[in-house]
N, C-alpha and C positions, 0 to 999 in steps of 0.2 A: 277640348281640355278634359283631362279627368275630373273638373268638377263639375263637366256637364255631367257626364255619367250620374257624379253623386246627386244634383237635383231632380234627375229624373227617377228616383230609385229611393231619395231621400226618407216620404212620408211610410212606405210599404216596410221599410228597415228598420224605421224605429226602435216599431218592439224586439225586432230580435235585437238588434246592439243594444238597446236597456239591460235584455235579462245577461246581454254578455259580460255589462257592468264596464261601459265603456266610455270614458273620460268625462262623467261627472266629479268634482271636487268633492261629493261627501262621501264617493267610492271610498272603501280602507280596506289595504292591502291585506287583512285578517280576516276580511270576508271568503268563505268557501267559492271555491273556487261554481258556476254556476250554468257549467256544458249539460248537465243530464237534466236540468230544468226546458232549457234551450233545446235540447238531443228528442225531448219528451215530443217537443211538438213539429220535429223536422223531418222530413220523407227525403232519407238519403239514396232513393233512388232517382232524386230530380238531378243529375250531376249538373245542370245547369245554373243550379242555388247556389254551388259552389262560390261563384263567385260574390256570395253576400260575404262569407267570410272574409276576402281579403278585403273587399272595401272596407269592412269596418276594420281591421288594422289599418286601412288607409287614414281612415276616419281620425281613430283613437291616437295613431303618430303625430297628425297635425291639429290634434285640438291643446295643443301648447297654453297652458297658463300664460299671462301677459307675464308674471313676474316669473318663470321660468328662462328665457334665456336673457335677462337683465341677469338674473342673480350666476346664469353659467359664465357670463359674459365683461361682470363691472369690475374685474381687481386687474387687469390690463393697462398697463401705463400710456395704452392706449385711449385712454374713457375713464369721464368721473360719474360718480352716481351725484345728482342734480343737488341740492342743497334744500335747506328751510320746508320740506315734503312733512308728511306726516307718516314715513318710514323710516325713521332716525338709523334703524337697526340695519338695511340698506345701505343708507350713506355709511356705516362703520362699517361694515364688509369692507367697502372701497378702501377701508383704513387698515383691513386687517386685524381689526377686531370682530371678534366673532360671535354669537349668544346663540346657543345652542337652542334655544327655545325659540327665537325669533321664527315666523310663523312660515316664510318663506323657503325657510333651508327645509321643513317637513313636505313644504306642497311638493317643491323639486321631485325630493325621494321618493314621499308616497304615491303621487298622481304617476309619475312616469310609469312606476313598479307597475301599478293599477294597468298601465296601458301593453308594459310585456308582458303582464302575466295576461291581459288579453289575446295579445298574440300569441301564445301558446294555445288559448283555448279556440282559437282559429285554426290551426295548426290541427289543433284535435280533431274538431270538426270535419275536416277536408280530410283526413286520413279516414276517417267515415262515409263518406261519399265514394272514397276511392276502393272501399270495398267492395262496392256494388258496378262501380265503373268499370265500363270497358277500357281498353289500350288508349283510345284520344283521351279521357276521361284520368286515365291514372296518369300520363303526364301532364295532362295540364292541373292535376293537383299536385301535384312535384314541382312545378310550375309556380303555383302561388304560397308553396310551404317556402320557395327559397325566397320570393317575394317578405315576405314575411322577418324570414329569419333577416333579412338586410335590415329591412325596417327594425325591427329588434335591438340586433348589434348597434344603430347610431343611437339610439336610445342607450343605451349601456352604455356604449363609450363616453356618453355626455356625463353620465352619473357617474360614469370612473372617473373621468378627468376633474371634479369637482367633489369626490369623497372620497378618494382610491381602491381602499378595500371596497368593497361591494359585491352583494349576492350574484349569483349566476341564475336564475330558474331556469330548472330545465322541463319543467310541465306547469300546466295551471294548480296545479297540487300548493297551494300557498304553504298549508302544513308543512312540506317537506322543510321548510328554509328554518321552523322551531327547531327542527333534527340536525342541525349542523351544527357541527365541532370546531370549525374557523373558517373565518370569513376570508372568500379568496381576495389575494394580494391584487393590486391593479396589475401587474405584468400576467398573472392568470387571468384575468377578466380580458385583455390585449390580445393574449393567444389565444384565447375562446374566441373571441369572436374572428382572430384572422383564419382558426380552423374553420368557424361556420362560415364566413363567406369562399372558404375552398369546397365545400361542400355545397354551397345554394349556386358555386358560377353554371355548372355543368347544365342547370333544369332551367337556367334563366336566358331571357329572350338576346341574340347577340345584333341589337340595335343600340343606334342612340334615343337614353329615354324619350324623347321630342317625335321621334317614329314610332311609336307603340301607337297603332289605333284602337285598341280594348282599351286602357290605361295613357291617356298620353301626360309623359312625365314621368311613368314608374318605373319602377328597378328594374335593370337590365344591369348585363355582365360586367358592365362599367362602373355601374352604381356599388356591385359587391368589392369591384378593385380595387376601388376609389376607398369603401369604408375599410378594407385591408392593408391597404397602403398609408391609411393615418393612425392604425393600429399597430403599425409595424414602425411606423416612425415613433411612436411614444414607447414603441420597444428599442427604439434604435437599430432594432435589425434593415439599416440603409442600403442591403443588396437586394434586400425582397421589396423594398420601398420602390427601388430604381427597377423593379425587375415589375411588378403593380404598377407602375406610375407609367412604365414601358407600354405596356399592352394599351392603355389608354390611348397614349401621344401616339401609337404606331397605327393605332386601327385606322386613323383620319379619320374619324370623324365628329372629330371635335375640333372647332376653332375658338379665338376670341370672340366676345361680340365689338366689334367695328368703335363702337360710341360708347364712352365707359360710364358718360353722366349716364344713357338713357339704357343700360343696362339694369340698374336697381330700382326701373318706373315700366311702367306697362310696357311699350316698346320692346324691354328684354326678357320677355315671359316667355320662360319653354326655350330658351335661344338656344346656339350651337352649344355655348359654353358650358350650358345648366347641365350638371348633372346628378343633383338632390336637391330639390329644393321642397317646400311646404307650399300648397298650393292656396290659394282662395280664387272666391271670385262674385261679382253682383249679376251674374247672368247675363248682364246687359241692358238689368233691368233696375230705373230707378229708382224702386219699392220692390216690397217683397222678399221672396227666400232668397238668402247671401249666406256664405260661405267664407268667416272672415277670421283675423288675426286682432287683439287688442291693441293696436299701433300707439296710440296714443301717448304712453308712458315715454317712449322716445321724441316727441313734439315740442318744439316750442311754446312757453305756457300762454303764450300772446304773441299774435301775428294779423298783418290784414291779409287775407287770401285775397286772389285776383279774380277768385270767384267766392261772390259775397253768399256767408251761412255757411261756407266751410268750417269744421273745427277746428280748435286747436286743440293741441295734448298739454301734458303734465310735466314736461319738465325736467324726467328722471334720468336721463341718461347726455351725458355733455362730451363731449368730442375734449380732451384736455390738451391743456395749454403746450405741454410737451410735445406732442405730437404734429400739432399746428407748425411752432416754429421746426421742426424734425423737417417736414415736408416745403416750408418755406426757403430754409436752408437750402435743399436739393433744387430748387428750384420748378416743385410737382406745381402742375396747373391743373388738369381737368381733374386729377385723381385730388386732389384737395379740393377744390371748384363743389367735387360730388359728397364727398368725404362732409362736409361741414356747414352750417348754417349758420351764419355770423351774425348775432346781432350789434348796434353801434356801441354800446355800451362794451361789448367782446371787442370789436375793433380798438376800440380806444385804449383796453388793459394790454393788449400788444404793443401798441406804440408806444407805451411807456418805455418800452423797452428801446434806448435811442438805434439797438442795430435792426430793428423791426418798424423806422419811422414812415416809411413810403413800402404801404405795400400795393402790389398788384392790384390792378381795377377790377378784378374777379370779387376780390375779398369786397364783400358788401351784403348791407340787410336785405338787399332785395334780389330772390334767386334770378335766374334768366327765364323761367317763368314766370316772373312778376308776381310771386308771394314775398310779401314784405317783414322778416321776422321782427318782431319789435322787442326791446328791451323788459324782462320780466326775472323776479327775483332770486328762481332759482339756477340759475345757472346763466355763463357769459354765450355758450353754443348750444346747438342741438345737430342730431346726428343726420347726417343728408343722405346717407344709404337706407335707412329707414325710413324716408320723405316721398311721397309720392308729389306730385303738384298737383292744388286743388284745379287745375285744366286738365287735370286727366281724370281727376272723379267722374264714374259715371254720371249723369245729369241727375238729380234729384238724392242723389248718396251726398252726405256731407261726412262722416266717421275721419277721422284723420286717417290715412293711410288706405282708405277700405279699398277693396280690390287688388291691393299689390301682395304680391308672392313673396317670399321670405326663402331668400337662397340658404345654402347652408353647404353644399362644397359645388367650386365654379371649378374648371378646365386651368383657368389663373392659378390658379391651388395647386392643382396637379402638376403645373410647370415649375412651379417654384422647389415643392417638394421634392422633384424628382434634381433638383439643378444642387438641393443643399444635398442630396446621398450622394449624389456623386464627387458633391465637396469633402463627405463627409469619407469617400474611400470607395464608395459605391462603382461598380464595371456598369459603363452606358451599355443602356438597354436601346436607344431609343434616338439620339440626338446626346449633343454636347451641353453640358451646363451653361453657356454662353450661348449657346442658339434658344435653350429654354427660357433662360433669363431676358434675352434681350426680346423676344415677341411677345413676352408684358411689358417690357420699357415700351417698346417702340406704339404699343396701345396707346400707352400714357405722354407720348410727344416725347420720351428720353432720348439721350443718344446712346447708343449702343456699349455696353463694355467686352474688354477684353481679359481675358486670364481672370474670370469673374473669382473671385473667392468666398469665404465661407460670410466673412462680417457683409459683406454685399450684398449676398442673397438675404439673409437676415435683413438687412435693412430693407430689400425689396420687397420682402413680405409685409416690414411692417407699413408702408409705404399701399401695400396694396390692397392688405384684407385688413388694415385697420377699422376696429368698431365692429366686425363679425364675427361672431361667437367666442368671443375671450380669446381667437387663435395665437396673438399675441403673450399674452399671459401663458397661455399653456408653451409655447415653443422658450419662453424667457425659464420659465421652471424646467423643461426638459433639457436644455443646453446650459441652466445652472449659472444664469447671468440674473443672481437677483440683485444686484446691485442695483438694475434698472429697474427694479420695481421701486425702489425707494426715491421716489421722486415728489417735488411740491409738501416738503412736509411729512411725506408716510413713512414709516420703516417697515419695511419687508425681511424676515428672516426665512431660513429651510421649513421652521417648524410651521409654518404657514400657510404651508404648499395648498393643503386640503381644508376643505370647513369640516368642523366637528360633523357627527351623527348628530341627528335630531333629537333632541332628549323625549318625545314620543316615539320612537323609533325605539331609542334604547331601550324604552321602560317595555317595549314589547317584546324586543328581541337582545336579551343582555348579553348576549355573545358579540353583541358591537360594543358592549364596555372592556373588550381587550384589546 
């Protein structure tokens, strides 16, 4: 795994990722940028160092704030944000209310920024190295700058899809972005990054990231198609989508994974499917240096684990009622089975409902690995693709979640995308929107359809990546069906799309007050 790499490398890196200024919280994006501090004490003629740089974009990608992708994630009528917490400002997001100060909509912004304007000065760095490098030496820093730039663009895109307008950096130069006359539109930020990943495929490895043994996991030619092809879908350009999502499905070398519960738990780490995910890991060790995600916020606030001193989480993140019967309706088993963690007290508010009186023997507090959710205030679910079972906790790790990887676009993804372009008017590249479609059904125990259409696929999506990164939300805003956002209570309108700029943000850069 790439996070062996990282512990074997971890203590010697340190210092250089500090003075890089690399995914601390009290990092701010006004700080100078701080390569000639770092340049000062580096011998670019080691071209072997080279590779410190991209770890630490490796680094600085997946050190994700816990409340970063809750907050890219929770206005999906997919998921509620948990109740009675002591982030009230949270729960109103979920509502579409918004407060531009709330403390969260700044972390988002600032820390990410913090994290591309690192990767540029990684980018810096390695074009220094490759001055002194020989021919192996200058592509494999060509190598890790397109590395980089992938890593980059899904950072972007995530802060596009959640502020629209948004800066572009195009060096560690933070100053430059005071010198800007307007702030590019999201369809500029889209095409940026679908140019940069036409530029980073040529220098990048053409495996699947799961075969990379320097990196295994990291960005390869798929990884850049994969962020191109969701770029181009929130441009709606649906023949480059189909034409990206092509190259994928045609390389073969990606499948489903087999087992959809045991895909979002150890078992499906690095699988055929993965093709960006966030990595951790406890070495294998039940103390000691770890490599983790804050899982918690997605947890059950009260549970008995099947393995006792397990934790529970917080609460904040709830699977909503919409959803559930959506997926009971159709008649989903293991993809709702995985999808959700029921407690009795959630069971019961269902069956209020008298067409919801008898449900399936799946639905119950106690997963099939015998973690028992138990009834607790804030919320009636909690999210089951963010659950690891405490039987897969390494021995001596109790963290909720600790060890599990955090996908962020699966193969599932790419099928589906590639099945709505070509609803959408798209020339197959690849396979028939019905053959794409139906090898996620047929994952999930479906029976197969025929002359699939556009509301289908849609619904297969939401059926599939429901509760992963607001995908839901954002395709309901792109195809312009907010109706379904107003659901349980909320109103959803147009002007809602985007959360405000951070009013620290503003007050530093008042060219976001236009």
């Amino acid at each position: 795994m790439m996070m062996q790499l990282f512990k074997k490398i971890t203590l010697p890196v340190l210092v250089a990722l500090s003075v890089l200024g690399i995914g601390g919280c009290s990092d701010k994006l006004d700080e100078p940028e701080l390569n000639n501090n770092f340049a000062g004490g580096t011998d670019f003629t080691k071209t072997e160092d080279m590779q410190l740089s991209i770890i630490g974009v490796y680094e600085a990608y997946q050190s994700r704030g816990w409340e970063q992708p809750l907050l890219i994630s929770v206005r999906g009528d997919d998921v509620n944000a948990g109740g009675l917490g002591d982030q009230q400002d949270f729960a109103e997001t979920d509502l579409f209310n918004y407060n531009k100060d709330y403390w969260m909509y700044n972390s988002l912004w600032e820390n990410v920024y913090v994290d591309v304007i690192s990767a540029h000065t990684a980018m810096e760095q390695i074009e220094r190295y490759q001055e002194l490098a020989d021919d192996a030496g200058k592509s494999l820093g060509d190598q890790y700058i397109a590395e980089a730039k992938v890593l980059r663009a899904i950072m972007l895109f995530h802060l596009s899809q959640v502020y629209g307008n948004v800066f572009i950096p195009e060096s560690s130069d933070t100053g430059a972005l005071s010198e800007l006359t307007e702030v590019p539109t999201k369809d500029q930020v889209m095409q940026h990054i679908s140019d940069q990943m036409d530029e980073a495929i040529p220098s990048l490895p053409n495996i699947h990231p799961n075969d990379r043994t320097d990196f295994p996991g990291g960005a390869t030619v798929y990884t850049a198609l994969a962020v191109k092809a969701l770029a181009n879908q929130e441009l709606k350009n649906y023949q480059v989508v189909s034409d990206a999502a092509g190259q994928i499905i045609g390389s073969g070398l990606f499948s489903l994974y087999p087992d959809f519960y045991q895909l979002f738990k150890t078992p499906g780490k690095l699988s055929d499917e993965s093709i960006l995910d966030m990595q951790y890991s406890d070495f294998g060790q039940g103390e000691g240096d770890r490599e983790g995600h804050l899982y918690a916020p997605y947890g059950p606030q009260n549970w008995t684990p099947s393995v006792e001193g397990a934790a529970s989480g917080w609460g904040f993140y709830e699977p909503s009622m919409k959803f559930i019967k959506f997926m009971l309706d159709r008649g989903e088993t293991v993809r709702l089975e995985t999808s959700v963690l029921f407690t009795d007290r959630g069971i019961a508010e269902i069956q209020k409902d008298p067409a919801y009186a008898t449900l399936p023997a799946f639905v119950s507090n106690t997963t099939r690995d015998g973690d028992q959710i138990n009834d607790y205030a804030r919320a009636l679910f909690a999210s089951g693709k963010h659950y690891l079972p405490s039987a897969q906790l390494v021995p001596g790790r109790t963290a909720y979640g600790s060890n599990k990887n955090f996908n962020i676009i699966r193969y599932a993804e790419i099928l589906l995308m590639y099945a709505e372009a070509l609803s959408q008017g798209a020339t197959p590249t690849a396979m028939s929107a019905d053959e794409a479609v139906n090898q996620v059904r047929q994952r999930a125990g479906m029976a197969p359809l025929s002359g699939v259409t556009l509301d289908q696929i849609i619904d297969e999506k939401f059926a599939e990546l429901g509760m992963e990164w607001g995908k839901r939300y954002y395709d309901m805003l792109r195809l312009a069906r907010f109706n379904e956002l107003s659901y349980d209570g909320r109103t959803f309108s147009e002007e809602k799309s985007f959360l405000p700029y951070p009013q620290a943000q503003v007050d530093q850069f008042p060219i976001l007050q236009n």
